[in-house]
N, CA, C and O atoms as a DFTB+ gen file, in Angstrom:
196 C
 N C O
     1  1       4.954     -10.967       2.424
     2  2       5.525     -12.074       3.152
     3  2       4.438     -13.035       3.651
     4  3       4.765     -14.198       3.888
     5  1       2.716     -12.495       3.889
     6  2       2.074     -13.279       4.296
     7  2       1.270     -13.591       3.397
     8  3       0.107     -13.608       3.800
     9  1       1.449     -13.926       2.010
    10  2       0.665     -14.359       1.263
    11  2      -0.557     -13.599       0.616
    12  3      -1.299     -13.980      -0.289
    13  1      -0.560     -12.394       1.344
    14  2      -1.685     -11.357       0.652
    15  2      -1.295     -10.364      -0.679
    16  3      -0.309      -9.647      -0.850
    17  1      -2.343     -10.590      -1.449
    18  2      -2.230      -9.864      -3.106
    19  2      -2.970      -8.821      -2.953
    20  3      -4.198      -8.906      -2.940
    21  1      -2.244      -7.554      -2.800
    22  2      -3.425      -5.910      -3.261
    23  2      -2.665      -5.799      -3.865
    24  3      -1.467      -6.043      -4.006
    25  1      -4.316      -4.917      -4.728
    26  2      -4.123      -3.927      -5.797
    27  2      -4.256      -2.570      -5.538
    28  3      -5.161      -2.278      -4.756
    29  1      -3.478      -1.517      -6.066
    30  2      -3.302      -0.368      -5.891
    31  2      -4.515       0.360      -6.611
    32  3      -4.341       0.461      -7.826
    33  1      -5.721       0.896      -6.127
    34  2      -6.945       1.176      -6.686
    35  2      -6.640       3.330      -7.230
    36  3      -6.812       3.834      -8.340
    37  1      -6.315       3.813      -6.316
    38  2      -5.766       5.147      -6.587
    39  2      -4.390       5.441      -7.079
    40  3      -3.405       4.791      -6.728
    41  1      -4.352       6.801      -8.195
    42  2      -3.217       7.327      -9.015
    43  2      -1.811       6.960      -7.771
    44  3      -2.010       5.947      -7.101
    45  1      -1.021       7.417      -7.601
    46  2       0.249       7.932      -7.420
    47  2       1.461       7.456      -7.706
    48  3       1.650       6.241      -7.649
    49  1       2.345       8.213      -8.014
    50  2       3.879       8.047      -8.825
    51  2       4.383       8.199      -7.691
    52  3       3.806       8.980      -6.934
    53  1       5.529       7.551      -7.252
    54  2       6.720       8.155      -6.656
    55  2       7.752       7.333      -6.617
    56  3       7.571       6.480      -5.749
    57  1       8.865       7.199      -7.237
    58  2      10.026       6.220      -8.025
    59  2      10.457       6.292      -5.951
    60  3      10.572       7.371      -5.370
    61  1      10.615       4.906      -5.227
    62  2      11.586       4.732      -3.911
    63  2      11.904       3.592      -4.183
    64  3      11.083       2.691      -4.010
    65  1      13.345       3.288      -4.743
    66  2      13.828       1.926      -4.680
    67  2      14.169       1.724      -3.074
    68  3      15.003       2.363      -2.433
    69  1      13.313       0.677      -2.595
    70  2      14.099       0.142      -1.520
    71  2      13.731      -1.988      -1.514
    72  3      12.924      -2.557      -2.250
    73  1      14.387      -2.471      -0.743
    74  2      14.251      -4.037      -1.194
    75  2      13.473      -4.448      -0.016
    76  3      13.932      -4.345       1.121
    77  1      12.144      -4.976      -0.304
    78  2      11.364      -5.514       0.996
    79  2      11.387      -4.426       1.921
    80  3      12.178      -4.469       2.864
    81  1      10.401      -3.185       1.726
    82  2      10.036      -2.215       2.761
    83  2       8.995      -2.599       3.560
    84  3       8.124      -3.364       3.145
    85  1       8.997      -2.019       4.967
    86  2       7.337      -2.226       5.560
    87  2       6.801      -1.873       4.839
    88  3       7.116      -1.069       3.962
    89  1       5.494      -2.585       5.100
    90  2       3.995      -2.283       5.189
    91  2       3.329      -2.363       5.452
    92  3       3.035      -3.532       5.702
    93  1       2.168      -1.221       5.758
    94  2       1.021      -1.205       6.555
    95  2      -0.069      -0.773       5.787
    96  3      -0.198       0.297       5.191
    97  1      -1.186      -2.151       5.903
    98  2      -2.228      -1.621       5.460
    99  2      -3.238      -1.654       6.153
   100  3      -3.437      -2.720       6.735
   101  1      -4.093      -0.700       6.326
   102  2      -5.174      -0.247       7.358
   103  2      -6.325       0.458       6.807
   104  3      -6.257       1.198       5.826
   105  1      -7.774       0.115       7.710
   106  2      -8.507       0.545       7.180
   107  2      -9.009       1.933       7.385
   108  3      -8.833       2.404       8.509
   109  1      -9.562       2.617       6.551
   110  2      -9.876       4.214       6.556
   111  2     -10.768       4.972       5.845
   112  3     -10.666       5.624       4.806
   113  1     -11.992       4.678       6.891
   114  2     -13.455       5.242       6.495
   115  2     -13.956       4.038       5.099
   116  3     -14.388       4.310       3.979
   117  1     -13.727       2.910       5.631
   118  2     -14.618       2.117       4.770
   119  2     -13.710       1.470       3.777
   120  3     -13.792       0.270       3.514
   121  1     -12.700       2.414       3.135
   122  2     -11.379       2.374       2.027
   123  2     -10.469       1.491       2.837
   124  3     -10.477       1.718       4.047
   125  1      -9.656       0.489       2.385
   126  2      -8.243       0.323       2.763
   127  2      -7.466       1.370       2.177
   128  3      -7.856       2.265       1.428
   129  1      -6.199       1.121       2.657
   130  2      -4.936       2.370       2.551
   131  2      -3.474       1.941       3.452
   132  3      -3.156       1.764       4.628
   133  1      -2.655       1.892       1.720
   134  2      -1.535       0.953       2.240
   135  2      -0.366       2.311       2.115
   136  3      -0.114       2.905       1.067
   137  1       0.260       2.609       3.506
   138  2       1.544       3.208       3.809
   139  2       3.056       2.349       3.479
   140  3       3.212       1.291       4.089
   141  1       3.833       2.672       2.801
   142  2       5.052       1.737       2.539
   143  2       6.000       2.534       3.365
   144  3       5.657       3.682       3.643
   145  1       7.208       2.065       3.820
   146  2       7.825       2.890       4.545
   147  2       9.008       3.318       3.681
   148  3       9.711       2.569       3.003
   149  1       9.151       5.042       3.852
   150  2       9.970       5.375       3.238
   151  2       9.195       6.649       2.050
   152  3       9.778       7.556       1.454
   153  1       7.601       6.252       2.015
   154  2       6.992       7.222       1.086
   155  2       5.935       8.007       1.714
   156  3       5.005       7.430       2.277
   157  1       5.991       9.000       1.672
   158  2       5.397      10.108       2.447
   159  2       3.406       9.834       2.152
   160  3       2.414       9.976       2.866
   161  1       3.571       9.531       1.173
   162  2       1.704       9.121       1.298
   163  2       0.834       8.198       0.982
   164  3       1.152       7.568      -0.027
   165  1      -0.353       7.826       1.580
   166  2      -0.756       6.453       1.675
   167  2      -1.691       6.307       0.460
   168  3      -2.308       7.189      -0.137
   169  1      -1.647       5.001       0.243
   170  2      -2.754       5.026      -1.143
   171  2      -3.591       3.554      -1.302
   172  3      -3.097       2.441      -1.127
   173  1      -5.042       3.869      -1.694
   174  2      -6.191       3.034      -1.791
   175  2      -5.716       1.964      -2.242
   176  3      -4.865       2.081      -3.124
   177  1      -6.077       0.684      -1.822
   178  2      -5.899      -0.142      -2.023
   179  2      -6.976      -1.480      -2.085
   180  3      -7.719      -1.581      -1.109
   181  1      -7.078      -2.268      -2.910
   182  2      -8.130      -3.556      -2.256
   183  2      -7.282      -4.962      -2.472
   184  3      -6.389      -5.198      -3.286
   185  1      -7.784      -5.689      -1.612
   186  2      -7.382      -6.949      -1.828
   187  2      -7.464      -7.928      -2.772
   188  3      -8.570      -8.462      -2.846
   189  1      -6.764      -8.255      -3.389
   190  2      -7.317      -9.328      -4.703
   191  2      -7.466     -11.239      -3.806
   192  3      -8.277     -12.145      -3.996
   193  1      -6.234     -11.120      -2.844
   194  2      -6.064     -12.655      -2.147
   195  2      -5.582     -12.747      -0.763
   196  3      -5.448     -13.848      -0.228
């Protein structure tokens, strides 16, 4: 919604259809790491924009 582009840098699968979920991305030990709500685990991320 605010104009920011990440990319998902680490593996994980997990099929959660939901339409416009939160998200939180935060930093962790140097790594970003984006939590979506609704999926039990967080995953590496970097910013492209």
């Amino acid at each position: 919604m605010n104009g920011q582009i990440w990319q998902q840098i680490e593996y994980h699968y997990h099929y959660h259809y939901a339409y416009m979920p939160k998200v939180l991305v935060y930093s962790s030990g140097g790594v970003f790491k984006m939590k979506v709500d609704g999926v039990d685990k967080a995953v590496g991320v970097q910013r492209l924009k």
